[in-house]
C-alpha beads as a LAMMPS data file, in Angstrom:
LAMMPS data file: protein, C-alpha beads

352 atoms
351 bonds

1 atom types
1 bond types

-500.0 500.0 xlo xhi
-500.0 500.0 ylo yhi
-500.0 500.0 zlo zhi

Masses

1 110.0

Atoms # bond

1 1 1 283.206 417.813 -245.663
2 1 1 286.006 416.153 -247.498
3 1 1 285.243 415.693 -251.223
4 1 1 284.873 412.222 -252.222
5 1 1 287.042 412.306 -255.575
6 1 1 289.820 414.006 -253.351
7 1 1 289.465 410.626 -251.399
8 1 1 289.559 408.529 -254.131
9 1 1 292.849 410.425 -255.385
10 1 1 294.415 409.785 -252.592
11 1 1 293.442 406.106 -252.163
12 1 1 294.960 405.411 -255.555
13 1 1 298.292 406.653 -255.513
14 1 1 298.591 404.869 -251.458
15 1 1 297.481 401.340 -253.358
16 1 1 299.983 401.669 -255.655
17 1 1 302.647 402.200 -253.106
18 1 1 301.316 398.621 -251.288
19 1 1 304.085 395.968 -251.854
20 1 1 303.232 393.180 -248.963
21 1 1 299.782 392.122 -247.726
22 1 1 300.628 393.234 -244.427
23 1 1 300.426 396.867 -246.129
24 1 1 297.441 396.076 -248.149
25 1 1 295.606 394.621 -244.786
26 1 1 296.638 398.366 -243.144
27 1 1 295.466 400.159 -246.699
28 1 1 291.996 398.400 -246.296
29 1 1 291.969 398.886 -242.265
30 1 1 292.451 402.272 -242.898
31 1 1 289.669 402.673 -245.840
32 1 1 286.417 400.578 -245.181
33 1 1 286.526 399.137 -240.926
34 1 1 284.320 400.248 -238.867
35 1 1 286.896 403.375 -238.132
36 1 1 287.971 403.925 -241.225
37 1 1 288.005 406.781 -243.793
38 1 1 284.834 405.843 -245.652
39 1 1 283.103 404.166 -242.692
40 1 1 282.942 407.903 -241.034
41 1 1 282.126 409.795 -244.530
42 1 1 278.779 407.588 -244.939
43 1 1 278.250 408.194 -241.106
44 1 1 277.929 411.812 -241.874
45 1 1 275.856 411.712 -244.607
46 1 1 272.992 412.110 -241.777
47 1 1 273.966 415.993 -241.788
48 1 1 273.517 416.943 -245.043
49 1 1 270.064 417.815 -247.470
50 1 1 268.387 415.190 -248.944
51 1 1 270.187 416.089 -252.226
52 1 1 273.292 416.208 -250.960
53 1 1 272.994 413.219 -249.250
54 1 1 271.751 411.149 -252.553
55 1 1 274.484 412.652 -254.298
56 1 1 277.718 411.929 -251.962
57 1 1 275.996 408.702 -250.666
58 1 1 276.166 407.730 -254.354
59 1 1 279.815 408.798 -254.570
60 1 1 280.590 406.804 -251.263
61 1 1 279.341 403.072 -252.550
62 1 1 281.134 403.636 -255.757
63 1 1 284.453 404.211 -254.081
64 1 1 283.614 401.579 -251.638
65 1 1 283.167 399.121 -254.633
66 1 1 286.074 400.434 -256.076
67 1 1 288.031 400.374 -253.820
68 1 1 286.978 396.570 -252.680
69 1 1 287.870 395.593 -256.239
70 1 1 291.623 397.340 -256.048
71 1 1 292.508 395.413 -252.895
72 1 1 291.543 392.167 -253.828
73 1 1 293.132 392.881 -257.282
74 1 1 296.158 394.127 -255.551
75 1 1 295.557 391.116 -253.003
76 1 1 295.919 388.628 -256.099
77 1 1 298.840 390.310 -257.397
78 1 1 301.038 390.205 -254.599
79 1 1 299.612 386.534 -253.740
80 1 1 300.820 385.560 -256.993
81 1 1 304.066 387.241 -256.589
82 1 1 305.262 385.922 -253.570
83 1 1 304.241 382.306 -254.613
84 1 1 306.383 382.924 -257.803
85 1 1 309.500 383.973 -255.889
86 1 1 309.021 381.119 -252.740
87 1 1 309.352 379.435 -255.950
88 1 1 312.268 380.556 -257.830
89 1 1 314.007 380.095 -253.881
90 1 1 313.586 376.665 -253.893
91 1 1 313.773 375.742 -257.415
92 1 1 316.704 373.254 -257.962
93 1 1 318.834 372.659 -260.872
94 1 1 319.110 369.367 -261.644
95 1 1 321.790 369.751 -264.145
96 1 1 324.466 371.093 -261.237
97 1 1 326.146 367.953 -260.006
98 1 1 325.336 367.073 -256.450
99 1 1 327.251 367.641 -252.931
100 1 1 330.145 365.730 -253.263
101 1 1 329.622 363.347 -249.891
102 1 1 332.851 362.802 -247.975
103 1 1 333.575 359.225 -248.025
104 1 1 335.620 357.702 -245.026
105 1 1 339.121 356.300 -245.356
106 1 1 340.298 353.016 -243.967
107 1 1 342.958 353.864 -241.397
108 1 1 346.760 352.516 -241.895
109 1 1 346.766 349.897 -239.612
110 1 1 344.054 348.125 -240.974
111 1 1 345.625 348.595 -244.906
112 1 1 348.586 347.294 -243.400
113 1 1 346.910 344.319 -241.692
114 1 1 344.629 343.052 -244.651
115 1 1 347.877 342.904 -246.551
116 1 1 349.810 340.925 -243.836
117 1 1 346.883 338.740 -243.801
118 1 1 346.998 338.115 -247.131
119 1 1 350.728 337.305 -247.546
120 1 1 350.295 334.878 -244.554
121 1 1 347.328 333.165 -246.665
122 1 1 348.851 332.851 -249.615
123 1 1 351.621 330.928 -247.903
124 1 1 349.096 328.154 -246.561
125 1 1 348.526 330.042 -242.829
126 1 1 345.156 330.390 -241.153
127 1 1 343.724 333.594 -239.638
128 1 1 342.427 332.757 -236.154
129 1 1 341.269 335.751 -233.071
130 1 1 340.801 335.605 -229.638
131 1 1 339.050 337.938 -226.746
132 1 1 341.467 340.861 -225.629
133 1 1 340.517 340.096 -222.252
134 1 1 342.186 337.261 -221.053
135 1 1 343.067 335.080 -217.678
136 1 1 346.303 334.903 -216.268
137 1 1 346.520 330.696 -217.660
138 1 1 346.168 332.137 -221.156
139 1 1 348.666 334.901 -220.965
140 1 1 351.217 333.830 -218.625
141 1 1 351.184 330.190 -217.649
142 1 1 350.057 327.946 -220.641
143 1 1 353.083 330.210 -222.399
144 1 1 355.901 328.690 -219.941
145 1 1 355.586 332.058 -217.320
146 1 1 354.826 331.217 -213.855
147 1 1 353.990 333.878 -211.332
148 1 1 357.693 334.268 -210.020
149 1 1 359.269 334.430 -213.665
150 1 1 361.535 337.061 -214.236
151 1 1 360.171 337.368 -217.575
152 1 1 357.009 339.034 -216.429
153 1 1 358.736 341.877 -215.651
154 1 1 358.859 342.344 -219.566
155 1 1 355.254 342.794 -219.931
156 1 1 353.794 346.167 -218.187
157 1 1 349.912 344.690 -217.597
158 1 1 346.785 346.245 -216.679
159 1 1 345.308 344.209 -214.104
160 1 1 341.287 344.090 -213.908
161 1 1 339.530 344.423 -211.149
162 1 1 337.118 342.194 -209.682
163 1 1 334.607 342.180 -206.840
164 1 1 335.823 345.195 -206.293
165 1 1 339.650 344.377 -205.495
166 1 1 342.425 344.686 -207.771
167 1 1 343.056 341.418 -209.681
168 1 1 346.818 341.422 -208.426
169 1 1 345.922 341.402 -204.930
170 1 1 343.356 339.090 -205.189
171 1 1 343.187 335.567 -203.167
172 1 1 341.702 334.029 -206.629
173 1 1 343.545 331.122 -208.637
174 1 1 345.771 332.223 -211.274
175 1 1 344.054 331.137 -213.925
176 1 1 341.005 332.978 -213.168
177 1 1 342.759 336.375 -212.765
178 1 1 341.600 338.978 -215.783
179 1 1 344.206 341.204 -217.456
180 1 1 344.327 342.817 -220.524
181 1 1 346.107 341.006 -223.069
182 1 1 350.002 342.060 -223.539
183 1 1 350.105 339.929 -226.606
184 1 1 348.530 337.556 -228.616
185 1 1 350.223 334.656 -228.205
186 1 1 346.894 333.262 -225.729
187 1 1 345.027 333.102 -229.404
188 1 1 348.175 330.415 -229.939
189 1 1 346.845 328.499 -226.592
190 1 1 343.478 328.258 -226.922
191 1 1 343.986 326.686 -230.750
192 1 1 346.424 324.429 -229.914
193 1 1 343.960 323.198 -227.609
194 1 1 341.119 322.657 -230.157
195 1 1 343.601 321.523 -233.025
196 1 1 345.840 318.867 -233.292
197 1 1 349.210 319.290 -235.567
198 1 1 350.044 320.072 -238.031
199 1 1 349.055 323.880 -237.550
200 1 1 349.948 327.383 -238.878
201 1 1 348.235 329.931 -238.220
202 1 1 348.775 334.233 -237.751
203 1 1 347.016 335.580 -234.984
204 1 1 346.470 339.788 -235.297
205 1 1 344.754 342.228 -232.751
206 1 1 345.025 344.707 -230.689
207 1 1 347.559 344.775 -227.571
208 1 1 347.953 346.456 -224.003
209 1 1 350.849 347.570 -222.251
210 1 1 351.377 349.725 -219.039
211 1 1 354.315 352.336 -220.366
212 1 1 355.373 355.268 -221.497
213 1 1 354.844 356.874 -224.900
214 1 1 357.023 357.941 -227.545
215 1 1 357.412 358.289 -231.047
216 1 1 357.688 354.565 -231.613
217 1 1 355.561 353.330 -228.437
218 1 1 352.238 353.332 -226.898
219 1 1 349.760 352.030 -224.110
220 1 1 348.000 350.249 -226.746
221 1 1 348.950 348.664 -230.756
222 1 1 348.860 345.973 -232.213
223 1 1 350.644 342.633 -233.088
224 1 1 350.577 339.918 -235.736
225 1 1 351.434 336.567 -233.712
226 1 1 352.336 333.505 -235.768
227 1 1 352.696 329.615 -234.873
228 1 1 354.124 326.484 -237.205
229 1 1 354.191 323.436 -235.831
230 1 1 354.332 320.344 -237.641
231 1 1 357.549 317.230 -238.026
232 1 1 360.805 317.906 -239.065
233 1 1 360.501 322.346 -238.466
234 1 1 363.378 324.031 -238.215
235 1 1 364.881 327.752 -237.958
236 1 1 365.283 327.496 -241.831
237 1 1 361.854 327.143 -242.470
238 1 1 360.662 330.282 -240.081
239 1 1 364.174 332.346 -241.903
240 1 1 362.499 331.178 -245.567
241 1 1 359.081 332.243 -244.038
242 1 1 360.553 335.595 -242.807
243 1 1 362.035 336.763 -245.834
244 1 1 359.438 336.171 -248.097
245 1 1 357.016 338.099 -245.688
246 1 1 359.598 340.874 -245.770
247 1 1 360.296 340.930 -249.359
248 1 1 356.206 340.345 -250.451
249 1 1 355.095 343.295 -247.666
250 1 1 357.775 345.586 -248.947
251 1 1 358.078 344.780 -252.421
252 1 1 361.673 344.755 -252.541
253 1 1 364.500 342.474 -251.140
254 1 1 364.738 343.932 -247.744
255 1 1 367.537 343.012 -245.021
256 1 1 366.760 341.145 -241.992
257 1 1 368.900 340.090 -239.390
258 1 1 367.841 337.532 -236.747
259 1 1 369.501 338.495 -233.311
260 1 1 369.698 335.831 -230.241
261 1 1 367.258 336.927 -227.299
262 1 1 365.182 335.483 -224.433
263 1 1 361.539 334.506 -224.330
264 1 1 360.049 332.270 -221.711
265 1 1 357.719 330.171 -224.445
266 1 1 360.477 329.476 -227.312
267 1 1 363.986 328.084 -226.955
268 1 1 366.289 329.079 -228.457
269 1 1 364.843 332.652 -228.853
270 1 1 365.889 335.741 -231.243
271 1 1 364.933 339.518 -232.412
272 1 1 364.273 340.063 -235.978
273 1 1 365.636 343.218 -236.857
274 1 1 364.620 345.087 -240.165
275 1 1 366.700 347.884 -241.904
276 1 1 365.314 351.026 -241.254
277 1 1 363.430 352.552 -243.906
278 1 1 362.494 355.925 -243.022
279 1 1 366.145 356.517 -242.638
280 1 1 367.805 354.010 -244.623
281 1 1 369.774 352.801 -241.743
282 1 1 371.855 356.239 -240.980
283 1 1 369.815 356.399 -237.367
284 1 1 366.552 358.606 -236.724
285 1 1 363.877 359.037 -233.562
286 1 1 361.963 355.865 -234.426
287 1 1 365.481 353.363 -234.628
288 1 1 366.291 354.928 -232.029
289 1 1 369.164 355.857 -234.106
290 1 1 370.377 352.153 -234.597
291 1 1 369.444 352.023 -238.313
292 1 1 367.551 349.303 -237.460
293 1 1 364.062 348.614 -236.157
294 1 1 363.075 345.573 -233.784
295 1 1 360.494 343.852 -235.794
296 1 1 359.379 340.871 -234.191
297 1 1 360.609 338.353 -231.345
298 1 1 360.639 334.490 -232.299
299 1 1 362.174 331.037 -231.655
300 1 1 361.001 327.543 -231.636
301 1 1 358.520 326.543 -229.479
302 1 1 359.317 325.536 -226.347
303 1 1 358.572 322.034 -224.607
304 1 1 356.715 323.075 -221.881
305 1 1 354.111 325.008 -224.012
306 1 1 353.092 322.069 -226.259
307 1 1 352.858 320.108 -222.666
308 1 1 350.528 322.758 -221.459
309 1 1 348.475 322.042 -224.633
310 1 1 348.969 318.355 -224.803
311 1 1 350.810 318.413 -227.781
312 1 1 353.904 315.543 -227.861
313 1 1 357.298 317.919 -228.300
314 1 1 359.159 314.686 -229.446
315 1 1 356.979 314.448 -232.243
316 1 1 356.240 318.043 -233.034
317 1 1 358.229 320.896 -233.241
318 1 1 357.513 324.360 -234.647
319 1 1 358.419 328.022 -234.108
320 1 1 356.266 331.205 -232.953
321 1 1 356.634 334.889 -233.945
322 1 1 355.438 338.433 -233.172
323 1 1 355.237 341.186 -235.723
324 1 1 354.367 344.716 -234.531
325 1 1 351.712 345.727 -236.768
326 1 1 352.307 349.793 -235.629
327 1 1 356.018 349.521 -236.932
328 1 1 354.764 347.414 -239.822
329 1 1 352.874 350.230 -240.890
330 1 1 355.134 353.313 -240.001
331 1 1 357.874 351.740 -241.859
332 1 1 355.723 351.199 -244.887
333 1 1 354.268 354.950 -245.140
334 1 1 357.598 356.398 -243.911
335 1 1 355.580 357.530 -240.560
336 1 1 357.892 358.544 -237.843
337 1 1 355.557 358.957 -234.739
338 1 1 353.249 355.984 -233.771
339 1 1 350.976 358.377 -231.696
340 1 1 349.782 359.821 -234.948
341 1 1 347.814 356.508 -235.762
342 1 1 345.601 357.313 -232.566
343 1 1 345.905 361.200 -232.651
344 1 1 342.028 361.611 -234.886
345 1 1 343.594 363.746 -236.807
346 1 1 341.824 363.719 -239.943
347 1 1 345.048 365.595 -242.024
348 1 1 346.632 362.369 -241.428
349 1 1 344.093 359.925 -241.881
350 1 1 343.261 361.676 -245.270
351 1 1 346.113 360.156 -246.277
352 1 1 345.428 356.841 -246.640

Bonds

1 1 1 2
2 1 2 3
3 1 3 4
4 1 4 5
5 1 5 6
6 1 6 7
7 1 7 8
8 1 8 9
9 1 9 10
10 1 10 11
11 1 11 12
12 1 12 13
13 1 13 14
14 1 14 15
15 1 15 16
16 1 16 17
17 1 17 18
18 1 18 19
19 1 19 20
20 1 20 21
21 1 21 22
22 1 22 23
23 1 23 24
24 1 24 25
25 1 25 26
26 1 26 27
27 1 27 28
28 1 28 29
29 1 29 30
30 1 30 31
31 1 31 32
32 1 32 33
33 1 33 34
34 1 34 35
35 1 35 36
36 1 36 37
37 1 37 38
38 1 38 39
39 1 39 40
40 1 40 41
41 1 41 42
42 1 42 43
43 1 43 44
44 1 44 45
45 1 45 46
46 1 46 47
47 1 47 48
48 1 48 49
49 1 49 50
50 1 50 51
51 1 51 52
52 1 52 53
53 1 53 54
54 1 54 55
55 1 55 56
56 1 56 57
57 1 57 58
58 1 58 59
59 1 59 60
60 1 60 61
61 1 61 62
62 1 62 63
63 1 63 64
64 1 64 65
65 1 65 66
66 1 66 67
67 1 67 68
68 1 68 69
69 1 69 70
70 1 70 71
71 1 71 72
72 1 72 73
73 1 73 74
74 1 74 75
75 1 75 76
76 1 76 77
77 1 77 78
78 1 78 79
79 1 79 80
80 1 80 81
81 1 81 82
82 1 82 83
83 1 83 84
84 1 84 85
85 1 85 86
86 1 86 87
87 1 87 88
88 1 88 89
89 1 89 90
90 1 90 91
91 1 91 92
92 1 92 93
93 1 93 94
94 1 94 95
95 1 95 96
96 1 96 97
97 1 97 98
98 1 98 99
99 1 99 100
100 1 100 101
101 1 101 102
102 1 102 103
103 1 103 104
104 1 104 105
105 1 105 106
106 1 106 107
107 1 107 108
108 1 108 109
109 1 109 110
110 1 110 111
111 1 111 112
112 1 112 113
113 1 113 114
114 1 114 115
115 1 115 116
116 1 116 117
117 1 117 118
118 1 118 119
119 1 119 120
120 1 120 121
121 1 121 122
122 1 122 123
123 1 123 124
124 1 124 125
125 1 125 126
126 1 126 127
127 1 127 128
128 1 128 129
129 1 129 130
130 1 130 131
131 1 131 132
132 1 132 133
133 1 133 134
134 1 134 135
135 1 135 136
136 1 136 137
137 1 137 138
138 1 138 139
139 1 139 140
140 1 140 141
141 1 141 142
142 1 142 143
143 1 143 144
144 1 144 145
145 1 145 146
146 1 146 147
147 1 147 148
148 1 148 149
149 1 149 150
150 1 150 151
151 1 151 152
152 1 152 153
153 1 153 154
154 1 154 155
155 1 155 156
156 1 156 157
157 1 157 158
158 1 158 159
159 1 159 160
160 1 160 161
161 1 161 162
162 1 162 163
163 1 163 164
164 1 164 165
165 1 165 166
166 1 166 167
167 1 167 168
168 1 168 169
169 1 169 170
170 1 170 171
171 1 171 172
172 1 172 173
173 1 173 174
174 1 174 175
175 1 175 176
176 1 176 177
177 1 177 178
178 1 178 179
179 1 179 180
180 1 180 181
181 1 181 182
182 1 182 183
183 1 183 184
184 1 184 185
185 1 185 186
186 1 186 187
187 1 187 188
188 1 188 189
189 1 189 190
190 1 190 191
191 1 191 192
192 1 192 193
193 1 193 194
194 1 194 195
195 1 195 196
196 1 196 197
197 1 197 198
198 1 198 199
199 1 199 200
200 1 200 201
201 1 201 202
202 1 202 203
203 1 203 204
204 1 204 205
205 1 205 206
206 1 206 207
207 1 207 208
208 1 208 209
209 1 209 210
210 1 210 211
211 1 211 212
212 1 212 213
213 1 213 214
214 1 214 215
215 1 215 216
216 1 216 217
217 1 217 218
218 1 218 219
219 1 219 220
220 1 220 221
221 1 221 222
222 1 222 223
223 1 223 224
224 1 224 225
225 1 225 226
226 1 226 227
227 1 227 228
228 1 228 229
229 1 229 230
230 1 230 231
231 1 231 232
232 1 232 233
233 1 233 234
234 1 234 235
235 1 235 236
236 1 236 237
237 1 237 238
238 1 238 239
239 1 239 240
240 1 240 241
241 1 241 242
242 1 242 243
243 1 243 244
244 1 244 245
245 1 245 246
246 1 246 247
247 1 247 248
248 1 248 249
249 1 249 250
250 1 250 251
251 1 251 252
252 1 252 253
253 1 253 254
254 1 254 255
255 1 255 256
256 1 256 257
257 1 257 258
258 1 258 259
259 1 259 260
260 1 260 261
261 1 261 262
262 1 262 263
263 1 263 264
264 1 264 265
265 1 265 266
266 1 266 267
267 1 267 268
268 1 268 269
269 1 269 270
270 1 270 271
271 1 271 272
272 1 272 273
273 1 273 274
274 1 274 275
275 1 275 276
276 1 276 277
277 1 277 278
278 1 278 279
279 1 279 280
280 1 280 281
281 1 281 282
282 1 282 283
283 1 283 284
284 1 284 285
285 1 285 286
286 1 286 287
287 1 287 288
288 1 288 289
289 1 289 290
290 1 290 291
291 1 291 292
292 1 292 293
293 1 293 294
294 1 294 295
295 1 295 296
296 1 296 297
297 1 297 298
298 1 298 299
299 1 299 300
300 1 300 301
301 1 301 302
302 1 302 303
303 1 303 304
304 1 304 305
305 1 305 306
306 1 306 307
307 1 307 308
308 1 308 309
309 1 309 310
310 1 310 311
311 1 311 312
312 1 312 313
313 1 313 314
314 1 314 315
315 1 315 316
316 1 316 317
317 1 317 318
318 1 318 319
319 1 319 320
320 1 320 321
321 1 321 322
322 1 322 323
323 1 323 324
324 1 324 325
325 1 325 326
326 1 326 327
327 1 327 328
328 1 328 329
329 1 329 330
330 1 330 331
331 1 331 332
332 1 332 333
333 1 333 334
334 1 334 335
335 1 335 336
336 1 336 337
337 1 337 338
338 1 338 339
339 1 339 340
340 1 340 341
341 1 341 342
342 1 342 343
343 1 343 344
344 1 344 345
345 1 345 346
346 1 346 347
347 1 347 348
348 1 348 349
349 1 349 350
350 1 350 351
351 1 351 352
């Protein structure tokens, strides 16, 4: 029969080995269940002499007890330590400054138009919207450009569709025909209806146009529209107008030059034309190697558009402009591709 002190020898040096309480559950297992080590020792205590049996059935308990009072000592202990370093895991300094959070940046465009806006206010104009969706009346028509007009051919439009036909082929009036806006000069309409003269007011937001894309155009951008009209207006006053905007946006004298053009809804009609910054006029991609960039179209108002609105042309007069907002902006930051304002990329965004 094994002797009980060897037992108990053994038993001690195996506890202090035990470093998990899965171990010590196995240590315990393995000592007092029903199978264990001591378990079958006091099972065969039924073969030996009354003596012997008094004297190793003695033996057995105080193991037993001792050994119950290592484990749940050694139960304690490791309790005690693994509390202390779940602990220590999930302690926090609160001294270390926190995770910087990555703020968002407000992209170019809109910098560029909150200033434009601004500049426009401060000279005495009002900042009016309109829907980008717009009818054929708004877009075309009330702006002195009839179906068969020539001049249509200068705006590449997305037709909508509607009852399942394509807008262009539809049998509907004109005026009920839905587009997407190819500028913003229907915001100009649908004030002049609501507003008698004298007005001015800038008209921003986003524009569509069916073409291809390059470095300085795309399917989409946006324009800054503007409309005067009061007595006695005059090219002077939208020149004066001009190149303070120029010089104010800028910060700088900057040269302009006014060119003559064409435009259905003002007569007579010109290009203003801005020295190119990004190349200081020697030619690059986004002149188009002109060393100058097309900045806006204007002219005075024409008669038939204050008739569409009601508006008496022999008693009002004013002039209309369009900025491009897109080469507002990439001439300000010195960017020379316009697809990188819709490009997502977060390198260039970070910019700004």
């Amino acid at each position: 029969m094994v002797e009980i002190k060897d037992v108990k020898k053994i038993a001690e040096e195996e506890i202090r080995l035990v470093n998990t309480i899965e171990k010590l559950e196995n240590f315990e297992n393995k000592y007092l269940s029903k199978k264990g080590i001591l378990t079958r020792i006091l099972r065969s205590l039924k073969k030996l002499n009354p003596e012997e049996r008094k004297k190793v059935g003695k033996e057995a308990n105080e193991l037993k007890e001792f050994l119950k009072k290592e484990i749940d000592f050694r139960r304690k202990q490791l309790k005690e330590r693994d509390v202390e370093e779940k602990e220590k895991k999930e302690w926090i300094d609160i001294t270390i400054p926190a995770k910087k959070i990555e703020r968002g940046h407000i992209h170019p465009i809109t910098l560029i138009r909150t200033q434009i806006e601004d500049i426009f206010q401060k000279m005495g104009f009002s900042i009016v919207e309109g829907p980008e969706i717009e009818n054929e009346w708004y877009n075309f028509d009330a702006l002195n450009i009839p179906k068969e007009h020539p001049a249509r051919d200068m705006w590449d439009t997305f037709w909508l569709r509607q009852n399942g036909l394509k807008m262009q082929n539809s049998k509907l009036k004109m005026n009920q025909r839905l587009l997407l806006r190819t500028h913003t000069s229907p915001v100009q309409i649908r004030y002049m209806e609501k507003h008698k003269p004298p007005i001015r007011i800038i008209a921003p937001g986003r524009i569509f146009r069916y073409e291809a894309t390059d470095a300085s155009h795309e399917i989409n951008f946006y324009q800054v529209e503007g409309l005067m009209i009061d007595r006695n207006i005059s090219i002077a006053n939208f020149k004066f107008i001009m190149e303070e905007f120029f010089k104010e946006f800028f910060g700088k004298e900057t040269k302009i030059r006014l060119r003559p053009s064409f435009f259905p809804f003002t007569e007579p009609s010109f290009e203003i034309d801005v020295k190119c910054s990004i190349c200081n006029g020697k030619g690059c991609s986004v002149c188009s190697y002109r060393g100058w960039i097309e900045m806006a179209g204007a002219g005075m108002v024409h008669p038939n558009v204050l008739k569409a609105v009601k508006i008496n042309s022999e008693e009002w007069q004013g002039f209309a402009f369009g900025l491009g907002l897109d080469r507002l902006t990439m001439m300000k930051y010195k960017i020379n591709d316009i697809r990188l304002f819709y490009s997502g990329d977060l390198r260039f965004l970070k910019q700004f």
